[in-house]
Every structure is written in structure tokens, then in C-alpha cells.
C-alpha positions in Angstrom: 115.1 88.0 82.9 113.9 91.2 81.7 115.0 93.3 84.8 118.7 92.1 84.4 118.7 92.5 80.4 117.0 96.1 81.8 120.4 96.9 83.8 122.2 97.1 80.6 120.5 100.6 80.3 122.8 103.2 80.0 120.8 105.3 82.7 120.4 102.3 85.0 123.6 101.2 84.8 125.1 104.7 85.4 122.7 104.5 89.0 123.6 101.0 89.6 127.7 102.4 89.0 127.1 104.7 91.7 125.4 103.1 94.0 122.1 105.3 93.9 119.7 104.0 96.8 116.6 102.0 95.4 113.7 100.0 96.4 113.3 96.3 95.4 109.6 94.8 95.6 108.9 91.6 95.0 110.4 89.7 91.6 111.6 86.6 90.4 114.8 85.1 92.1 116.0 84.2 88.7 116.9 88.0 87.8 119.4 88.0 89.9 121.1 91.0 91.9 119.5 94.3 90.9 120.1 96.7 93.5 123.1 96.3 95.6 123.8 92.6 96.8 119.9 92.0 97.5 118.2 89.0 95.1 114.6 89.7 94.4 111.9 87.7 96.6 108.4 87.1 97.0 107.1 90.1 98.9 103.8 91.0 100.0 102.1 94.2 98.3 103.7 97.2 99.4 106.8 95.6 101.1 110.5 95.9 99.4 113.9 96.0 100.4 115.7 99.7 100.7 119.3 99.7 99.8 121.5 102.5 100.4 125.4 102.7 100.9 124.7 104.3 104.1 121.9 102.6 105.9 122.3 98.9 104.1 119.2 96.8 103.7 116.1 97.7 104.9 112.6 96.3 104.9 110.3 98.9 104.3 106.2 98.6 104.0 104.8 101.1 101.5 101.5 102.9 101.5 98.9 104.2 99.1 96.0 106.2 99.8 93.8 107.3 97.2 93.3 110.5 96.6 90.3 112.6 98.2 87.4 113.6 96.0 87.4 117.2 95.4 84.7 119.1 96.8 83.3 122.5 95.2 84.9 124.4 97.3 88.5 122.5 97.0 88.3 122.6 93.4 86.9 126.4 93.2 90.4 127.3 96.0 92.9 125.3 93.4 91.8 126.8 90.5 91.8 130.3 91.8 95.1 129.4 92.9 96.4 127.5 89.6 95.3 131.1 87.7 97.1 133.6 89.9 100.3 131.3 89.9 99.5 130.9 86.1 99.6 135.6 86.1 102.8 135.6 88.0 104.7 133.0 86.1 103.5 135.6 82.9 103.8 138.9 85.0 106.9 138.1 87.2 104.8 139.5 89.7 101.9 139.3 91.4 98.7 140.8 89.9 97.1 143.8 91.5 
């Protein structure tokens, strides 16, 4: 499948090399072993399998929660915030 063609990636197969950790959601059996020794499965949303050399496998549930909406006052804070950072990253130091 596409995944496995995928491993042939110089970057991916540099990670793979060195056994980097990684999360596996679902996928197609038929891809084969992507991360580790672990085949892909059907998985519910937000479940995958962690690998790492140091823990093994692990099943793990993800979460997503969407972001907030902004208030005035939220957005007025971050963009007072965004231009001082903005000064001192031109000043190297804080305005007076």
C-alpha cells in the first residue's frame, strides 16, 4: 500500500532506522509493519498503538478539543502581547 511504498522515504526510513517512537491509528492490515513490529488495525477514532524502544506497545486514546472562541478581551490581551514580543524580537529589549 501507499504507507509501505511511503517508508521508502529517506526521512521516514532514517526514523524507522532508529527506532524513533510513533503512533499508529487505524489502517489497512495489508500495509504491513510500519512502526516497530505492530501491523495496522481497525481502530476506533482517536485510538492508536504507541511504540517506543523503551515502553513497547501501548494503546493510547487520543483527544481533540476545539479551540475556544476568542472573546474581545482574549483577542485585545494576545494582540497587545503578539506586538510587544513583536518590539523586543526588533529591539533586543523590551520597550520603555
Amino acid at each position: 500500500g501507499g504507507a509501505a511504498r511511503a517508508m521508502y522515504d529517506p526521512v521516514l526510513g532514517k526514523l524507522k532506522e532508529i527506532a524513533s517512537p510513533g503512533l499508529q491509528g487505524s489502517g489497512s492490515k495489508e500495509e504491513g509493519q510500519l512502526i516497530g513490529t505492530v501491523r495496522p488495525t481497525a481502530l476506533p477514532p482517536g485510538r492508536g498503538v504507541l511504540v517506543s524502544r523503551r515502553f513497547g506497545q501501548q494503546m493510547v486514546q487520543t483527544a481533540w478539543v476545539p479551540p475556544e472562541t476568542m472573546s474581545a478581551e482574549t483577542a485585545s490581551t494576545e494582540t497587545t502581547d503578539r506586538e510587544t514580543t513583536s518590539a523586543e524580537t526588533v529591539s533586543g529589549s523590551p520597550e520603555q
